[in-house]
Every structure is written in structure tokens, then in C-alpha cells.
Residue, then its C-alpha position, 0 to 999 in steps of 0.5 A: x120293351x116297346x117304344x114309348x109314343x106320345x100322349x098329350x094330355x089337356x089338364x082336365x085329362x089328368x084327373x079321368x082314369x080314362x085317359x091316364x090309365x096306361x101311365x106309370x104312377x111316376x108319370x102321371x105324378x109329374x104331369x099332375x105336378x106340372x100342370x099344378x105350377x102352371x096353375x099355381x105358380x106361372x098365372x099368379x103375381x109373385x113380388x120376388x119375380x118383380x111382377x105385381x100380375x102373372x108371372x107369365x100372362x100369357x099361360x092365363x090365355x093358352x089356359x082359357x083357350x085349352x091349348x097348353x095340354x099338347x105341352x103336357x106329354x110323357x114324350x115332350x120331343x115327340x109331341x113338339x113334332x106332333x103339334x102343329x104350328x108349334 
């Protein structure tokens, strides 16, 4: 079985069969899965979590900026050691 290296993906990456041809379907359910919470969930109010704007402001910056996708990885450990400034 060969090693598994790290592909980071932007969120509009996990929509182009280009870039996501080589994943598992698992995978790509995941990351899809993810990126979705983070657009759905993280970047909106939620009265349970007590807070009347996002939940977390600052995923509304790295998304406007395209700088969350480095975070989206089938290979999370190796694409920190990736990413620089992280």
C-alpha cells in the first residue's frame, strides 16, 4: 500500500472531479461534510452557544480570504508541517 500524502483542498476544490478524483468516496464525504459545518454551522448565530453573530468570527475572515482550505486535508498532521505560518 503506498503512503498517503497530503492534499489540500480549498472548499470550491471539493466540488471539481479534477481535483478530487484520487480520493476515496469516504473521504471526499468527509471533507465535504466538513467544509459544509463550517459554512453552516461555525459562520452563523446559534442562541444555544449564546452568541447572537457567528459562532466563530473569525472562520467568516479565512473564508472570505480562501485560507481555510489548507485546513481541509485527507492527511491533517502532514498538511500542518505543510502549511506555512500555521
Amino acid at each position: 500500500m503506498p503512503a498517503e500524502t497530503a492534499d489540500l483542498f480549498l472548499l470550491e476544490d471539493l466540488q471539481d472531479v479534477s481535483r478530487t478524483g484520487q480520493l476515496a468516496e469516504s473521504g471526499l464525504r468527509t471533507l465535504r461534510t466538513v467544509a459544509d459545518w463550517f459554512k453552516t454551522f461555525v459562520t452563523r448565530s446559534n442562541k444555544d452557544l449564546g452568541r447572537a453573530g457567528p459562532g466563530c468570527p473569525f472562520v467568516l475572515v479565512v473564508l472570505e480570504r480562501r485560507t481555510l482550505g489548507p485546513l481541509l486535508s485527507t492527511s491533517p498532521t502532514e498538511a500542518y508541517h505543510r502549511v506555512p505560518n500555521l
